[in-house]
VMD Tcl script that draws the C-alpha trace (Angstrom):
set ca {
  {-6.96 34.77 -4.87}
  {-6.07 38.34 -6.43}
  {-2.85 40.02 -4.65}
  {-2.45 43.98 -5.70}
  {0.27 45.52 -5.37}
  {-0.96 47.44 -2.39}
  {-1.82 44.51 -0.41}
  {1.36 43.20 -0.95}
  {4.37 42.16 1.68}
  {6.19 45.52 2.69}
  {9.26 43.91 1.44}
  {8.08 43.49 -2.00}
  {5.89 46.74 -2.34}
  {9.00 48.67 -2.89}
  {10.21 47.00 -5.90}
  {6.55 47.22 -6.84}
  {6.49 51.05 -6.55}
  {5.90 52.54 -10.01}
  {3.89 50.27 -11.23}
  {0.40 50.90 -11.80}
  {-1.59 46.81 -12.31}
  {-4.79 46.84 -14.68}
  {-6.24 45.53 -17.53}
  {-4.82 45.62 -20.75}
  {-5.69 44.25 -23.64}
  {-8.27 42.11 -22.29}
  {-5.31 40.76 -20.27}
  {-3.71 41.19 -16.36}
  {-1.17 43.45 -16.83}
  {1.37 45.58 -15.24}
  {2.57 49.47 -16.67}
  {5.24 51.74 -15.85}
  {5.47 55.45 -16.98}
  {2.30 54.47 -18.72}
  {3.84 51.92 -20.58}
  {2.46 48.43 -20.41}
  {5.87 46.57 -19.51}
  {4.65 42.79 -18.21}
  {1.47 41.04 -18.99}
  {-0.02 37.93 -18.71}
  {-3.05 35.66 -19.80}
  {-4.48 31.98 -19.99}
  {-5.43 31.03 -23.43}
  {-6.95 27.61 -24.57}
  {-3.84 25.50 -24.37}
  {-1.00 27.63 -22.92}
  {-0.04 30.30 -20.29}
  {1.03 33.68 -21.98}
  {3.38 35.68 -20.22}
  {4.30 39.12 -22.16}
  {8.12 40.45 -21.54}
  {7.68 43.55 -23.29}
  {11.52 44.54 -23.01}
  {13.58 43.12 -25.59}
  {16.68 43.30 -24.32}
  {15.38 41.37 -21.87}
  {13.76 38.47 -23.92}
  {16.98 38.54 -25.93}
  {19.68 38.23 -22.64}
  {17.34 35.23 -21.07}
  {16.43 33.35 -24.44}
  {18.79 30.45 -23.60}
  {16.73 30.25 -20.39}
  {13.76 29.50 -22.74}
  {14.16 26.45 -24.28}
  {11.61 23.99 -24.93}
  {8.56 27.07 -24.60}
  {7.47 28.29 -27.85}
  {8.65 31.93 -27.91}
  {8.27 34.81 -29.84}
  {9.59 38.25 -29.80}
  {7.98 39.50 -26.01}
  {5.58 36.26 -25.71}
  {6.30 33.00 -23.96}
  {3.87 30.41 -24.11}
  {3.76 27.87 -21.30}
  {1.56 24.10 -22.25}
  {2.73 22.65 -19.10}
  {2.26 24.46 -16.01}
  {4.15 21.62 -14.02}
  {6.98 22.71 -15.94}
  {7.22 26.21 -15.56}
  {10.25 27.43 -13.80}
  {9.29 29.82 -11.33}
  {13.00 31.20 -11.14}
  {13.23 31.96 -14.86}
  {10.11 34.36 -14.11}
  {11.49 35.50 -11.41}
  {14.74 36.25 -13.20}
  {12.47 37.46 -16.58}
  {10.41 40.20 -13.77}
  {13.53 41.94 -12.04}
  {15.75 42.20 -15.15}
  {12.37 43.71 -16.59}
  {12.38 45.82 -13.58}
  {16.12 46.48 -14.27}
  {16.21 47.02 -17.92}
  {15.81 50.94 -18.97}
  {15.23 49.65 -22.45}
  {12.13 51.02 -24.70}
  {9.01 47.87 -24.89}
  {9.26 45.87 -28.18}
}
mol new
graphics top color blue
foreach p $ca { graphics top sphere $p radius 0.5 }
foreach p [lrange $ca 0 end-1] q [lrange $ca 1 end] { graphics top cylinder $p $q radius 0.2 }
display resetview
């Protein structure tokens, strides 16, 4: 099941606002001032998820451990193992950050 950002919770459309979802890249996406900020995608053995900020990637990388990462990429083999509050944590600092994308 697909969720946009329009049929989302009215709590959680206003940190939303801004942000226009799409494709990207062959990829789920999300962009802000027409820059691609967050994206996502399942490849053959691992779940991407794309923190384009790097101040971001680089104030969270202790939270990272274990995941192969590289400069806005963290790769995810084991789904069971994914922390939902790093992402969480990852998404509003992106939100947060006023930083340029890596």
């Amino acid at each position: 099941m697909t969720i946009n950002i329009s049929e989302a919770p009215p709590e959680r459309r206003e940190i939303l606002a801004g942000y226009e979802e799409g494709i990207y890249f062959g990829m789920p996406g999300y962009k802000y001032n027409g820059t691609i900020v967050v994206g996502f995608a399942s490849q053959k053995n691992y779940i991407s998820l794309y923190i384009l900020k790097e101040d971001v990637m680089q104030a969270n990388r202790q939270l990272l451990g274990g995941l192969s990462v590289g400069k806005g990429c963290i790769r995810n083999s084991n789904l069971k193992k994914m922390d939902v509050g790093v992402i969480r944590k990852l998404l509003l600092d992106t939100v947060n950050s006023t930083s340029t994308v890596c």
